[in-house]
C-alpha positions in Angstrom: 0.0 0.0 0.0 1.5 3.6 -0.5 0.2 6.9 0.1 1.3 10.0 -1.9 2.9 13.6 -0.6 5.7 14.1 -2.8 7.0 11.0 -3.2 5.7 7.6 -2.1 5.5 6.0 1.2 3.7 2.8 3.3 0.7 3.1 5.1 1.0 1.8 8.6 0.3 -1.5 7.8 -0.3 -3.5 5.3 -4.4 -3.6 4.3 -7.1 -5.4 6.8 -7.5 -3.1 9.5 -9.9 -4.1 12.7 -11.7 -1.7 13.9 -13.3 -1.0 17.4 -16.2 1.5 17.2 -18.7 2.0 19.7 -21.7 -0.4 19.8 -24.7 2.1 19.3 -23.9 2.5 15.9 -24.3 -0.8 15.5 -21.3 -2.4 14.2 -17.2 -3.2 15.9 -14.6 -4.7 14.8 -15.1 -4.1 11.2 -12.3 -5.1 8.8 -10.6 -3.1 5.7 -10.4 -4.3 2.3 -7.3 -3.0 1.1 -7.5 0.5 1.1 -4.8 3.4 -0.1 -3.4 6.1 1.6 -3.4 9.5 0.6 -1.4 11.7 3.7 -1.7 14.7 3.6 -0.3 17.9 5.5 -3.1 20.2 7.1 -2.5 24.0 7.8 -2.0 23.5 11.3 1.0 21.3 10.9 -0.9 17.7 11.4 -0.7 15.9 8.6 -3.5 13.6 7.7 -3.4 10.5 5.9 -7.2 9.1 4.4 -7.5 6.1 4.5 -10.6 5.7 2.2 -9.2 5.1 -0.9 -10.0 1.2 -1.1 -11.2 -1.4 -4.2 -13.4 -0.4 -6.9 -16.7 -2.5 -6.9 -16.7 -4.7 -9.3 -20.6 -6.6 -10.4 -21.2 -9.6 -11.5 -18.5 -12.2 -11.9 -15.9 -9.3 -11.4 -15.6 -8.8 -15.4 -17.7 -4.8 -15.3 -16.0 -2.1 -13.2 -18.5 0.1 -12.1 -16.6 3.3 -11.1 -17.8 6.2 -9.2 -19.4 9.2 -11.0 -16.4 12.5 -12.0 -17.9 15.9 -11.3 -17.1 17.7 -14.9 -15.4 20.7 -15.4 -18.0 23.3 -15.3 -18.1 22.0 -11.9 -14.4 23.2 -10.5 -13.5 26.9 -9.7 -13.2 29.2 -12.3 -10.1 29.4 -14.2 -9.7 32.9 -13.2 -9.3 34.0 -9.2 -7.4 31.6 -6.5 -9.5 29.2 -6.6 -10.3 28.4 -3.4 -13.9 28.5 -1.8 -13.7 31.9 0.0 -13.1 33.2 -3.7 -16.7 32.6 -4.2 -17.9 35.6 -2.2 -21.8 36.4 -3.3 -22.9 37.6 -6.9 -23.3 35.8 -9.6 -20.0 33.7 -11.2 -20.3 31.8 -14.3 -24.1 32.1 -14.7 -24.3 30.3 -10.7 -25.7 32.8 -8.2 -23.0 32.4 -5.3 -25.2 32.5 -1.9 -23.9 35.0 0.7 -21.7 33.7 3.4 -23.4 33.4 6.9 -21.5 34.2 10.7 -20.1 31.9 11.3 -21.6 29.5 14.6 -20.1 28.3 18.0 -18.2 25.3 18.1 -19.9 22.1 18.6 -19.8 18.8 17.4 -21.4 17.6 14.5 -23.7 14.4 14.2 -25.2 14.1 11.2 -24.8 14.7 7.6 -27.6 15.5 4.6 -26.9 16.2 1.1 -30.3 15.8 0.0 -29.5 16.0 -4.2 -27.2 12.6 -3.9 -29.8 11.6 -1.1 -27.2 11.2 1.6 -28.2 10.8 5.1 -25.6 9.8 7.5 -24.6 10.0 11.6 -21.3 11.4 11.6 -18.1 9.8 13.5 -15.6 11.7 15.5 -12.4 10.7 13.8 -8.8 11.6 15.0 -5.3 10.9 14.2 -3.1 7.7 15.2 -0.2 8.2 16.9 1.8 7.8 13.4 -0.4 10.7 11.8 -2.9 8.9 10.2 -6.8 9.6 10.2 -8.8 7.4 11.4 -11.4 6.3 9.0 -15.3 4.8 9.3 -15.3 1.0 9.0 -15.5 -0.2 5.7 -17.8 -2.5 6.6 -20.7 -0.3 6.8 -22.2 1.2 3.8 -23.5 4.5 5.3 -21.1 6.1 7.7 -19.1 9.0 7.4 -16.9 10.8 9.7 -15.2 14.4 10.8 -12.2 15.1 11.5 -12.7 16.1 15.4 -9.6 18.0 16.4 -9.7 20.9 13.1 -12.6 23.2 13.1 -15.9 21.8 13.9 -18.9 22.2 10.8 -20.6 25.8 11.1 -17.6 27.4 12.7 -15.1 29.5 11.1 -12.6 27.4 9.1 -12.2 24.5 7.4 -14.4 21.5 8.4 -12.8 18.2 6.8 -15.7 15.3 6.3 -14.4 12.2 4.7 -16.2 8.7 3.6 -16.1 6.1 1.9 -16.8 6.2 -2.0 -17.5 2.0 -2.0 -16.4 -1.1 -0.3 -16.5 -4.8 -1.8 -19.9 -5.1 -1.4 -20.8 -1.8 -3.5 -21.1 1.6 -3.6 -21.0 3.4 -0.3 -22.1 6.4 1.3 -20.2 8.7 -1.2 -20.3 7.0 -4.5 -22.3 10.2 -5.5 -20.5 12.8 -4.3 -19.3 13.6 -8.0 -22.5 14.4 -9.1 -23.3 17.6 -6.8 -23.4 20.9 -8.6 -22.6 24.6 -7.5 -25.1 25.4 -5.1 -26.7 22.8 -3.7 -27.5 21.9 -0.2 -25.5 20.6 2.2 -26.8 20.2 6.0 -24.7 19.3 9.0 -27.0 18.7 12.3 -25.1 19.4 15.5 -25.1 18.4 18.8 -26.2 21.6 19.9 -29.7 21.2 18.2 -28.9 23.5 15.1 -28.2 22.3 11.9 -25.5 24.3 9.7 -26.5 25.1 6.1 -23.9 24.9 3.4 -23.9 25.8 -0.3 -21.2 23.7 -2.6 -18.8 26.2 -4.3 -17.0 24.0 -6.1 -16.3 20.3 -7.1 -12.7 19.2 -7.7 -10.9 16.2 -8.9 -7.4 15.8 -7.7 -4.2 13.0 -8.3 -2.5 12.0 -5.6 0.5 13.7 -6.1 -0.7 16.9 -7.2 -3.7 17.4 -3.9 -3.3 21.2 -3.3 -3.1 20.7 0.6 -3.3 24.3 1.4 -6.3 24.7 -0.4 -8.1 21.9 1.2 -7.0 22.1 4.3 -5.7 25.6 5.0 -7.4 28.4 7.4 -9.9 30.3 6.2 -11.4 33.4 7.5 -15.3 32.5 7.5 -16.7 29.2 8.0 -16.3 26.4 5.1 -16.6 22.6 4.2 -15.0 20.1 2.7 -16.4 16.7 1.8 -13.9 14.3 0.7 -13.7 10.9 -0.7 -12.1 8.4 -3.8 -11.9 9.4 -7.4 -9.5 10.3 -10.0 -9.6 7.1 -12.0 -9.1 3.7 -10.8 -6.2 0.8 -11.0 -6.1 -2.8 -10.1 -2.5 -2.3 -9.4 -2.8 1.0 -7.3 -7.0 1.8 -6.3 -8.1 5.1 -7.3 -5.5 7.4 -8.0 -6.8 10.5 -6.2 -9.5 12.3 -4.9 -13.0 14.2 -5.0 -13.2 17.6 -3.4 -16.5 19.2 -3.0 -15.9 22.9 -0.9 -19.0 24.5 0.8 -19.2 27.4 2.2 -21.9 28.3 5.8 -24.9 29.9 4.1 -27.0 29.4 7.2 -28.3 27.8 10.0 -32.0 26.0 11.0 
C-alpha cells in the first residue's frame, strides 16, 4: 500500500485493518479491504493520511468495473481567481448565483450529515489521528457512515471543516459513491449536537491525483466558515486503487 505527498510512502500497515467502534452505531470490529493512503499535511502542521481510498466494486463475476461518477469541469472553480472556496464571495459567477456567506456559529460537534441531491443521510463519526499521523477512517464495513475530522474546526464554525467517507467497499457503492454528481449550489446540512443544523452551499467540485492534492487549499485556514467533503476518485487501477481524490468545498450559508 502507498500513500502520496511528494514522493511515495507505506501506510501503517499492510491492508485489513480491525476496527473498534462504539456499539450504538451498531457495528465493531469491522475489517478493511485494502484501502490506499493518501497523507496529507493540514495548515495547522498535522498531517492527515485518508484512509478511504479502497477497491473499486466490481458486479457480477468481477468482469464490469463500475466506477464512481467524476464531477465535470463546469463544476471546479473558475479558471480565473485563486481558486479556493472563500473566492466565491456572493454575486453571480459563471451564470451560478454564489449565496452569501453566513456568521459563522459556536463550536460544537457535528452528528449528522444530509446532502439531499445525492440523497445522503448519515450519523457522523468523531475521527482523530493515530499516533503515526494517520486519520482514522469509518469502518468499511458499513455502507453509510461518514466521519469528521474532530480536532480541526468543527462544521458551522469559522474554518475548514474536513468530512471524509467512503466512496465504496466490496460489497458496492457506499455512502459517497455520488459525491461527483453535486453541482454549485446545492444543499449541504450538517446537524449538531447543539440542536442547530448548519446550512452549506457547494462552491465548487474538484478532482485531484495524488501527487498533485493542493493541501493548502483543502486544508488551510480560512477566515469564515467552510466545508470540505472528501472521498475516492480520480480514475481507478487494479494495481494501485483510485488514483486521487474528489473535493467538493461549501461554504456556511446558514443555519435551521
Amino acid at each position: 500500500m502507498s500513500f502520496y505527498r511528494s514522493g511515495r510512502r507505506r501506510c501503517k500497515d499492510d491492508c485489513d485493518y480491525d476496527y473498534n467502534y462504539d456499539s450504538r452505531y451498531g457495528y465493531n470490529h469491522q475489517q478493511g479491504y485494502g484501502h490506499y493512503c493518501n497523507r496529507h499535511r493540514g495548515g495547522s502542521g498535522w498531517t492527515i493520511a485518508i484512509t478511504i481510498c479502497i477497491g473499486v466494486w466490481l458486479m457480477g463475476n468481477g468482469s464490469k468495473q463500475v466506477t464512481p461518477p467524476t464531477p465535470p469541469a463546469s463544476e471546479s472553480f473558475d479558471d480565473t481567481g485563486s481558486g479556493s472556496s472563500a473566492d466565491a464571495g456572493s454575486g453571480t459567477r459563471s451564470g451560478h448565483r454564489v449565496a452569501p456567506a453566513a456568521a459563522p456559529m459556536s463550536s460544537a460537534a457535528p452528528v449528522a450529515l444530509r446532502i439531499p441531491a445525492i440523497k445522503v443521510d448519515t450519523p457522523l463519526l468523531g475521527l482523530g489521528l493515530d499516533r503515526d499521523g494517520s486519520l482514522d477512517v469509518p469502518p468499511t464495513g458499513v455502507r453509510n457512515v461518514a466521519g469528521w475530522y474532530k480536532d480541526g474546526p468543527s462544521p458551522g464554525a469559522k474554518g475548514s471543516a474536513i468530512i471524509a467517507g467512503h466512496v465504496d467497499n466490496a460489497r458496492g457503492p457506499a455512502v459517497f459513491y455520488k459525491l461527483g454528481t453535486l453541482r454549485k449550489g446545492q444543499r449541504i446540512e450538517v446537524a449538531r449536537a447543539d440542536g442547530r443544523t448548519a446550512v452549506f452551499s457547494v462552491d465548487a467540485l474538484e478532482v485531484y491525483e495524488n501527487a498533485d492534492f493542493p493541501e493548502r487549499k483543502v486544508y488551510g485556514s480560512t477566515d469564515r466558515p467552510e466545508l470540505r467533503v472528501i472521498t475516492c476518485g480520480g480514475g481507478f487501477s487494479k494495481k494501485t486503487g483510485y488514483k486521487g481524490n474528489v473535493v467538493a468545498y461549501a461554504h456556511l450559508t446558514g443555519v435551521k
